[in-house]
C-alpha positions in Angstrom: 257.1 103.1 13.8 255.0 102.3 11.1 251.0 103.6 10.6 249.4 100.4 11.9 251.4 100.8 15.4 251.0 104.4 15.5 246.9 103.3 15.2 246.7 100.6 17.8 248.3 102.8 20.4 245.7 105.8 19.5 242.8 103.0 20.0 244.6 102.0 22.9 245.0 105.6 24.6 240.7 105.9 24.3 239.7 103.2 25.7 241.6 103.8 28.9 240.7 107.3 28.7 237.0 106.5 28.3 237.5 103.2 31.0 238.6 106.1 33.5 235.8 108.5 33.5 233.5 105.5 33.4 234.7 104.2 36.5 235.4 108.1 38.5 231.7 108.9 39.7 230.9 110.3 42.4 229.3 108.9 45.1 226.6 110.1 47.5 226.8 113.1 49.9 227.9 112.6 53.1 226.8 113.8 56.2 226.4 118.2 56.7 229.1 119.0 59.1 228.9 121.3 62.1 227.9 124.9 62.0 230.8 127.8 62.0 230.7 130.3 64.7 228.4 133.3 63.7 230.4 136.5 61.7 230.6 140.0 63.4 227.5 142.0 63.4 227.3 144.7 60.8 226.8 148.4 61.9 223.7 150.2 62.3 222.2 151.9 59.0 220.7 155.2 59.6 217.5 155.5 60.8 213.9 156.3 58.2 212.4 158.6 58.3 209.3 159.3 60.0 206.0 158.0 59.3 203.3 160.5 57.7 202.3 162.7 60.6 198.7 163.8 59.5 197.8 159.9 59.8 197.7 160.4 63.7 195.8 163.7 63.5 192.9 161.3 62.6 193.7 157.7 62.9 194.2 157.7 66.7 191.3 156.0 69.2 191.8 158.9 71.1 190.4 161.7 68.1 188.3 159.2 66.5 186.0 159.1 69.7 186.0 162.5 69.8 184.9 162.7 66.1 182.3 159.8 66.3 181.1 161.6 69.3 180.4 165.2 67.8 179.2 163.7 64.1 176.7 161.2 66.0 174.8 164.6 67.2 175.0 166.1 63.4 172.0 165.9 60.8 174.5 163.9 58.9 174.0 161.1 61.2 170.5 161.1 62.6 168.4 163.8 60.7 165.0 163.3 59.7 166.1 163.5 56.1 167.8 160.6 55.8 164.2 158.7 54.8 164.5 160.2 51.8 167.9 157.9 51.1 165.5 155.2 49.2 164.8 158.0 46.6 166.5 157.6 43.2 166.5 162.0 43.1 167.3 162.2 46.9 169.5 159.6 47.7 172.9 161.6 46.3 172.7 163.7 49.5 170.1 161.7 51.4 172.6 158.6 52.0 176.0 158.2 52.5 176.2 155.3 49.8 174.1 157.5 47.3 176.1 160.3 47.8 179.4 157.7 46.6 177.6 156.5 44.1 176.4 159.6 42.4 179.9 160.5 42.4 180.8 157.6 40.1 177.6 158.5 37.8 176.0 155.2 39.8 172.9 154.8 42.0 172.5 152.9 45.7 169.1 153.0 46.8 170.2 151.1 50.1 170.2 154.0 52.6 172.9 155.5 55.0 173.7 158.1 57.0 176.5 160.3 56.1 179.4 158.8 57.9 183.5 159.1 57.5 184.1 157.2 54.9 181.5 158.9 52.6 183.1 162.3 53.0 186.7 161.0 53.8 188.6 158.7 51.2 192.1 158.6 50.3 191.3 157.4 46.7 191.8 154.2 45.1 194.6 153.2 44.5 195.2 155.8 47.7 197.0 159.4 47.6 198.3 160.4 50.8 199.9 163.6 49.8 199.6 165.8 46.7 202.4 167.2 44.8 202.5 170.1 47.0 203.0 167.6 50.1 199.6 168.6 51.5 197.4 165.7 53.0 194.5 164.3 50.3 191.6 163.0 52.6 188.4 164.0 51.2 186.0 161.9 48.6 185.9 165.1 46.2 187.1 168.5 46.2 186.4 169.2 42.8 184.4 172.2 41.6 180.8 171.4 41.4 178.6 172.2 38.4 175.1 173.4 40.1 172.0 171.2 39.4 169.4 173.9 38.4 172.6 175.3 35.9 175.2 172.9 34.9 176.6 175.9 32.9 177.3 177.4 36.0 180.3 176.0 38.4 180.8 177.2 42.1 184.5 176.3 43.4 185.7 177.5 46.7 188.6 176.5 45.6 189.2 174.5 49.5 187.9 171.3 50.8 184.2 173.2 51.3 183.8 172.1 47.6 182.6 168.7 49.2 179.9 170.5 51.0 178.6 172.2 47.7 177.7 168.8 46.5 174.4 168.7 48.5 174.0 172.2 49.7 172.5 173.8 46.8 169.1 174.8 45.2 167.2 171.9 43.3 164.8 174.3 41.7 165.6 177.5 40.2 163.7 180.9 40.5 160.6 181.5 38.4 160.5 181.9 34.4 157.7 182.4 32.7 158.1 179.9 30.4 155.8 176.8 29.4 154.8 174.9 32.2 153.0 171.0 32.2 151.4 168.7 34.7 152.6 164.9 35.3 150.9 164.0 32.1 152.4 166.3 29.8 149.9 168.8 29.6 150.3 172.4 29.7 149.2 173.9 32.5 150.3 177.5 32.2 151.9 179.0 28.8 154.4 181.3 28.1 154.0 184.6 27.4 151.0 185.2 30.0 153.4 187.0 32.7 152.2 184.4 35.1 153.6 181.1 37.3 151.8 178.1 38.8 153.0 176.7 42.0 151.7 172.9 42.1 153.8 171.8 45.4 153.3 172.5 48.5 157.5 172.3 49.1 157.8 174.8 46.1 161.4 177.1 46.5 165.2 176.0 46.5 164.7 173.1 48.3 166.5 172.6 52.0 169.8 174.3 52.7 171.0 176.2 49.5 173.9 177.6 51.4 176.5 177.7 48.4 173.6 179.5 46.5 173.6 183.0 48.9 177.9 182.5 49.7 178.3 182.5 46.1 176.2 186.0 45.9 174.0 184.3 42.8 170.6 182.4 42.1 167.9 184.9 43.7 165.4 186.3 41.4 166.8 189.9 41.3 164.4 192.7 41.2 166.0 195.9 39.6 165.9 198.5 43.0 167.9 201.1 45.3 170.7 198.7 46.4 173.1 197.4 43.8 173.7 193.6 43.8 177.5 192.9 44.7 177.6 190.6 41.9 179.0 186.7 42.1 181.9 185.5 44.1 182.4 189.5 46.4 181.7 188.9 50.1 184.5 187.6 52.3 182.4 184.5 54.0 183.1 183.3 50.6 186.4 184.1 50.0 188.2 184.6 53.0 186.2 181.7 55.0 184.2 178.8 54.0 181.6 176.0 55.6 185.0 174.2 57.3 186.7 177.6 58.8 183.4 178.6 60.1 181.2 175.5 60.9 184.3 173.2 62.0 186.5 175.1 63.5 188.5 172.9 66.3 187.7 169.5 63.8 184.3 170.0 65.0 182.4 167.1 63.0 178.5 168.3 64.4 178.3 171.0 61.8 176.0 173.0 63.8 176.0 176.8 64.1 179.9 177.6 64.5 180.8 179.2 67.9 181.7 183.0 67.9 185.3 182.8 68.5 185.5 181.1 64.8 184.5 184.6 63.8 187.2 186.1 65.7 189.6 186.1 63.1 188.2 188.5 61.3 185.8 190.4 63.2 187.7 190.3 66.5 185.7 189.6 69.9 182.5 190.2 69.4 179.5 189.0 71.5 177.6 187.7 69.3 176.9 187.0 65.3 174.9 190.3 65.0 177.9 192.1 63.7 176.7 195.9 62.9 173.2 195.4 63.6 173.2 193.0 60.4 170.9 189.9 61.6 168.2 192.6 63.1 167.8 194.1 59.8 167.5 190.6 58.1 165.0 190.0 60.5 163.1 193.5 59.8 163.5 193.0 56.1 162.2 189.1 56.2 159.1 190.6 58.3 158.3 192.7 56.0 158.6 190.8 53.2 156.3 187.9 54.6 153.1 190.8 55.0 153.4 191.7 51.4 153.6 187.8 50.8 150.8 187.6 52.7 148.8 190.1 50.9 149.1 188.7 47.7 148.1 185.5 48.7 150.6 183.4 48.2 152.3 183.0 51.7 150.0 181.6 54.7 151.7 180.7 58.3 154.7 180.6 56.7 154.4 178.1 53.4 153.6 178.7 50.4 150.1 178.3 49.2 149.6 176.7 45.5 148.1 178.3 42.9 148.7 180.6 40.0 150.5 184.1 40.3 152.2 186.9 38.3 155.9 185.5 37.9 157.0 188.2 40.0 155.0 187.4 43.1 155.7 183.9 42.7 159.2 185.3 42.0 159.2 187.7 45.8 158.0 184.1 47.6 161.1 182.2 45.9 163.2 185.1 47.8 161.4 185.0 50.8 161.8 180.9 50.5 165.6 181.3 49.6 167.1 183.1 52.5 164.6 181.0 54.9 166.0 177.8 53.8 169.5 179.0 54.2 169.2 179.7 58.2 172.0 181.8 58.3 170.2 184.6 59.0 171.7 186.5 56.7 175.2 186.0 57.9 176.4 183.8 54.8 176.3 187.4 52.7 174.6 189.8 54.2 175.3 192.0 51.3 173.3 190.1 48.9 170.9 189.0 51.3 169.8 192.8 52.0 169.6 194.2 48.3 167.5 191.1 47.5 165.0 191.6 50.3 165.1 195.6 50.1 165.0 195.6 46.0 162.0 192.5 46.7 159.8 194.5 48.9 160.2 197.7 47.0 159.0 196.0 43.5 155.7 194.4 45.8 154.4 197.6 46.9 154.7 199.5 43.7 
């Protein structure tokens, strides 16, 4: 077979070929057919586990009457102080909001009470559990650096820490130091062993509770009764605001009933343990004559006006363990050398 026949019956060969697949396409899709019978069900996998328990000890209609119920009687919810939430210096433990913001170095001047989701929070994005399982539920627990001494940190090392935010001194106890009115004028100089009260609201401010648990912040007079220096009496370290003042979930944060005490003082009848309140009350009473004398205490506030620092110093005391209205009981240790070692230095 010669070339030129070999090459007609290769041109031949692709056009049929390409002639063929041209005319093979496939045509539209006819109708679905009927449905097969259903398979076999699979077996059962193993069942989760459970949900996070904690959640119900809260989020239950049940407990969160209860809670609602007991925080509606607090001061958190309805105390007079919570005018003072409009305040750009008050409103971080005036207002619920404030309190929040202050927390993220901001400021909300719009006023709240203190409610659950200002001391509760589960963070954001939200924690549920820490690495040591434990729930996380509260807006801070972090130490807290005190606002008349940011050197100085107080941390409970518990969930009280929260509470430490607010209850603490604003103003510290007397110096002797160079003092100015509104305008920037001195109004009393250092050196002159003397202080000048201006305010009628002059001491800690309200409720320095962490101030006396922490055993710290008094002006202490040298006297017979050693101080039991910073961080030593077991209501600080052995109990805090949330043993004591909310035992049972208790959300009214009023004075804590006596069995809370039982713990570690047994069954007592009373918070009077040894006699302790009674001599609080002796040494306060005493204190307030001497006050008295010197002119710078009258039915119970301080009158303005300028002293030696040490009186003005003896009032600050006096002012210290009123605002704390424990009674002592916080730390009665510390509480009773700074009243004894106060009232032996006024009537030298």
């Amino acid at each position: 077979m010669n070339y030129k026949s070999i090459s007609k019956l290769f041109m031949l060969g692709f056009i049929l070929a390409f002639m063929f697949s041209s005319c093979t396409k496939e045509g539209p899709m006819g109708p679905a057919g009927a449905d097969g019978t259903n398979g076999t069900n699979g077996t059962d996998g193993t069942d989760g586990v459970d949900g996070i328990a904690f959640c119900l000890e809260c989020h239950t209609s049940t407990t969160i009457d209860m809670l609602t119920a007991d925080w509606a009687g607090s001061g958190h919810a309805s105390g007079s102080s919570l005018g003072r939430g409009g305040s750009a210096s008050c409103a971080p433990c005036h207002s619920g909001v404030g309190f929040v913001a202050s927390l993220n170095n901001m400021e909300d001047l719009s006023k709240s009470p203190i409610g659950c989701e200002h001391c509760h929070s589960h963070g954001e994005p939200p924690v549920f559990q820490d690495e040591n399982g434990d729930p996380v539920f509260m807006m801070t627990t972090a130490a807290v650096k005190l606002m008349i001494d940011q050197s100085r940190v107080i941390d409970l090392e518990s969930n009280a820490n929260l509470c430490v935010n607010c209850h603490q001194p604003r103003t510290a106890s007397p110096i002797d130091e160079d003092q100015y009115d509104n305008d920037g004028v001195i109004i009393d100089p250092a050196g002159d062993g003397m202080y000048t009260i201006t305010s009628s609201h002059y001491g800690p401010h309200h409720s320095p509770q962490s101030m006396l648990l922490e055993g710290w912040g008094g002006y202490e007079f040298p006297g017979s009764i050693t101080y039991p220096g910073t961080k030593a009496h077991p209501h600080r370290n052995s109990a805090d605001c949330i043993t004591c003042h909310m035992e049972n979930t208790n959300h009214n944060f009023t004075v804590p009933e006596v069995t809370a005490c039982a713990t570690c003082h047994g069954d007592i009848p009373d918070y009077n343990v040894n006699d302790k309140i009674t001599e609080v009350h002796t040494l306060l009473d005493e204190l307030a004559e001497l006050l008295e004398a010197k002119g710078i205490l009258h039915d119970g506030h301080v009158v303005t006006g300028t002293y030696p620092v040490d009186v003005a110093g003896a009032f600050y005391n006096y002012a210290v363990i009123e605002e704390d209205q424990s009674e002592g009981v916080h730390n009665p240790t510390y509480v009773e050398a700074l009243l004894t070692n106060t009232i032996e230095a006024l009537s030298e």
